[in-house]
N, C-alpha and C positions, 0 to 999 in steps of 0.2 A: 853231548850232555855236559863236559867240562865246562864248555862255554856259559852255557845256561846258567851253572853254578857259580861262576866267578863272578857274571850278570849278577845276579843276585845280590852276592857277597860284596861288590860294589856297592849297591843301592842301599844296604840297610850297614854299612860304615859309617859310623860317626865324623865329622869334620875336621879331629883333628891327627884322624887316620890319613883321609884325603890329603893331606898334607903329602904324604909320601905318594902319593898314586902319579901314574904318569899324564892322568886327563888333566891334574891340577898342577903339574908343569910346563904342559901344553897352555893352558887356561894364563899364566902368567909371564910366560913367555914376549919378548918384546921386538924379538926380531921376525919379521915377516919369513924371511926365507930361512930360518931357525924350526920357526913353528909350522914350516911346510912338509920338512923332514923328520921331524917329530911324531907329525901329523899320520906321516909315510910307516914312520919306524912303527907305531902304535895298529894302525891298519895291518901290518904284516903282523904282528904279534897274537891277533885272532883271527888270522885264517884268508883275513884277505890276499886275493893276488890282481895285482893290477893298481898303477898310483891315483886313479880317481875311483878306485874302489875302496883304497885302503884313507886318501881323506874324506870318503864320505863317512864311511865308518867314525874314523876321529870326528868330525866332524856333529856327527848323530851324536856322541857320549859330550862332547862338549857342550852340545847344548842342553842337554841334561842334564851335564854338573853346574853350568853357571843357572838355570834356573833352579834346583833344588838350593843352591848358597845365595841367590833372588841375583844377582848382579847384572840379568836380564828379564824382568817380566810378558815378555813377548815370546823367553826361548829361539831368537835369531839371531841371535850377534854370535859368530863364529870367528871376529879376524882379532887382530893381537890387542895383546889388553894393554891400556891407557893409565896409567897410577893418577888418583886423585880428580878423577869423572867422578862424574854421578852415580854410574852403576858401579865403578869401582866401592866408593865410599857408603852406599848404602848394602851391600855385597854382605853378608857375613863376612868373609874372610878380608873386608877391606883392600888397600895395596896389598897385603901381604908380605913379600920379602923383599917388596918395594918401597914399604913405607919410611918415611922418613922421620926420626926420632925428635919431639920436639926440646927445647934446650928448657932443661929445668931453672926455674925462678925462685930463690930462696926471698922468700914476699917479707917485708916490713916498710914502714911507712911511709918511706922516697919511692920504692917500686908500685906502692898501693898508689899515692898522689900521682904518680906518674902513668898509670894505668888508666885510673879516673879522667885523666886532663885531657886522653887521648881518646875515649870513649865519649865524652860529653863536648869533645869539639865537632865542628862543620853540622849544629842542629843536632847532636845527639842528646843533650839534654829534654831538648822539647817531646822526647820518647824516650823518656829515663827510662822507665818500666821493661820496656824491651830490651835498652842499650845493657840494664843490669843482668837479664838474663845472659849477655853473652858469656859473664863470670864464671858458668857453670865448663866453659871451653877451655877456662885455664885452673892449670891444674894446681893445686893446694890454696887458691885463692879464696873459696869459700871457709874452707876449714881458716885460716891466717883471720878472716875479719868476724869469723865466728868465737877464738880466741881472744881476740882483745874486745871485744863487743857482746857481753855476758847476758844474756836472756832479754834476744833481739835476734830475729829473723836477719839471718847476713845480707839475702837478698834484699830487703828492705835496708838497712843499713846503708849497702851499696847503693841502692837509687835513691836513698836521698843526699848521697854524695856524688851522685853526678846532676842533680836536681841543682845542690848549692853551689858547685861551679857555675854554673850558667851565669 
């Protein structure tokens, strides 16, 4: 019956409980033969005995926690996780304690011309439109041209500066 309950108690924890749990350092885990032992230590801790009893156990909860955080929508990816995949990145939890911190831009108008030049080069111009969305990836850049640019849409603003390069 313990089991049953901590079963539970597992399943309806918030995500940034999981954090501490040991399937979500299994789950991020990057060494193969890390996460085999892991896998081991986790199976013996509810009762399995036997080491393909106890990763199939790990196993089973793993693929429950990476599909309820989506970072599998098939529910079968059990082997060691990859920072900056697809399923890592569209994951709830992303890399996680993998990620790596991007370098802040303090934006003014040599970073801004310099950003544009690099966006509207090799035919980005001729798909301003989309090339301005990518604005929204760095970070303070929309607020900076929203700032000097007083009742005008930034994104517009933007595409039509990388529209005028061209």
């Amino acid at each position: 019956m313990k089991y049953i309950h901590t079963f539970e108690s597992f399943l309806n924890e918030s995500l940034n409980e999981a954090m501490a749990n040991p399937i979500s350092d299994i789950h991020f885990e990057l060494d193969p033969t890390k996460q085999e032992k892991m896998k081991i230590a986790y199976g013996k801790s509810t009762g399995e005995i036997g080491s393909t009893a106890c990763i199939a156990a790990a196993d089973y909860m793993l693929k429950k926690f990476r599909k309820e955080i989506n970072y599998d929508k098939t529910g079968a990816e059990v082997g060691v996780f990859v920072p900056g995949t697809y399923n890592a990145i569209f994951s709830k939890l992303g890399d996680g304690p993998h990620a790596k911190r991007q370098k802040a831009i303090s934006w003014n108008k040599r970073e801004y011309d310099k950003w544009v030049k690099s966006v509207a080069s090799n035919g980005g111009a001729e798909h301003a439109f989309d090339m301005a969305q990518n604005a929204k990836n760095e970070p303070g850049l929309i607020d900076w041209v929203r700032k000097n640019n007083r009742d005008e849409d930034p994104l517009e603003v933007i595409q039509w500066a990388i529209e005028a390069y061209a």
